[in-house]
N, C-alpha and C positions, 0 to 999 in steps of 0.2 A: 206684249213685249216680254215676258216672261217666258213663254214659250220660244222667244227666241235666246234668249239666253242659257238656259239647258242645253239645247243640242254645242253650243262654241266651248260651252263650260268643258264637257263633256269630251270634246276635241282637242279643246288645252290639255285637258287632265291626260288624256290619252296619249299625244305628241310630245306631252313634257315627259312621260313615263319610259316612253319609247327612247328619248334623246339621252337621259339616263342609263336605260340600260346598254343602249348602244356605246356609250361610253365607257362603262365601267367592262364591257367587254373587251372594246380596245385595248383598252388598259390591260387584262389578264392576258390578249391573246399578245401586246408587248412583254410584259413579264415573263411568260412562257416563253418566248423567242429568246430574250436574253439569257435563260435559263441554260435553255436548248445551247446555244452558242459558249457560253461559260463550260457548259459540259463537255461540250466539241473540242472547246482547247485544252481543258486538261488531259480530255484520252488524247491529243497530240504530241502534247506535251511528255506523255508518260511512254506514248508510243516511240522519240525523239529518245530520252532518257534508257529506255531499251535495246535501241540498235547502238546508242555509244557507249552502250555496256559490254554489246556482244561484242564489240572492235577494241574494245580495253579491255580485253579479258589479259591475265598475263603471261609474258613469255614462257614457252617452257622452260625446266631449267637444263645448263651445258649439261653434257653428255658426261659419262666419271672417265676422269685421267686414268691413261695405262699407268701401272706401279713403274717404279723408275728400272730400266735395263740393268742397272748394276748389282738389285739385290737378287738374293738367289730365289729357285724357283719357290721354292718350299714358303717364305716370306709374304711372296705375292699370291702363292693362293689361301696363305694364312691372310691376307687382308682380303681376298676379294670373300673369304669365307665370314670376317667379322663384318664387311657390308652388307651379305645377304643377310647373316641374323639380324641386322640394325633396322633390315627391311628397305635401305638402297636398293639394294640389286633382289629384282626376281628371280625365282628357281632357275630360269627361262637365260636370264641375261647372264648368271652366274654359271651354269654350265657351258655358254655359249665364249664367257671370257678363260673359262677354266679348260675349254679344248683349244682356244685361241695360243692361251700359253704354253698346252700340253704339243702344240704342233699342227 
């Protein structure tokens, strides 16, 4: 009887070792899924938070007001000259409103 007890012992010990490990894998190979999936939603998330950025980006700003008709010329390109130094108006827009007035 002893002999047969050895080899069952042996088959517990072995089956219970198995059943253990097989659990404690399940259990990591859960954990890593929820991991995986937590991770999933936040690059979603951040993905989500990005496109409603690029569509909120803000409007540009209005165009600059013609100087008013009634002052004289000399006036109005004395103001469009203190927007370009202010750095309103580019070299570019300020020559373009300065031939606009010129004719």
């Amino acid at each position: 009887m002893l002999r047969r007890r050895r080899p069952l012992l042996r088959a517990a010990a072995v089956g219970g070792t198995a059943y253990a490990v097989g659990r404690r894998g399940g259990r990591q190979r859960e954990e890593q899924a929820n991991a995986e999936a937590d991770q999933d939603q936040r690059i979603a998330d951040l993905e989500a938070q990005q496109q409603q950025a690029q569509y909120q980006q803000p409007p540009p700003p209005p165009p600059q007001a013609a100087p008013a008709p009634g002052s004289s010329m000399i006036d109005q390109l004395n103001q469009l000259n203190e927007l370009r130094q202010q750095g309103a108006l580019t070299d570019e827009e300020f020559a373009a409103a300065k031939a606009k007035l010129l004719g």
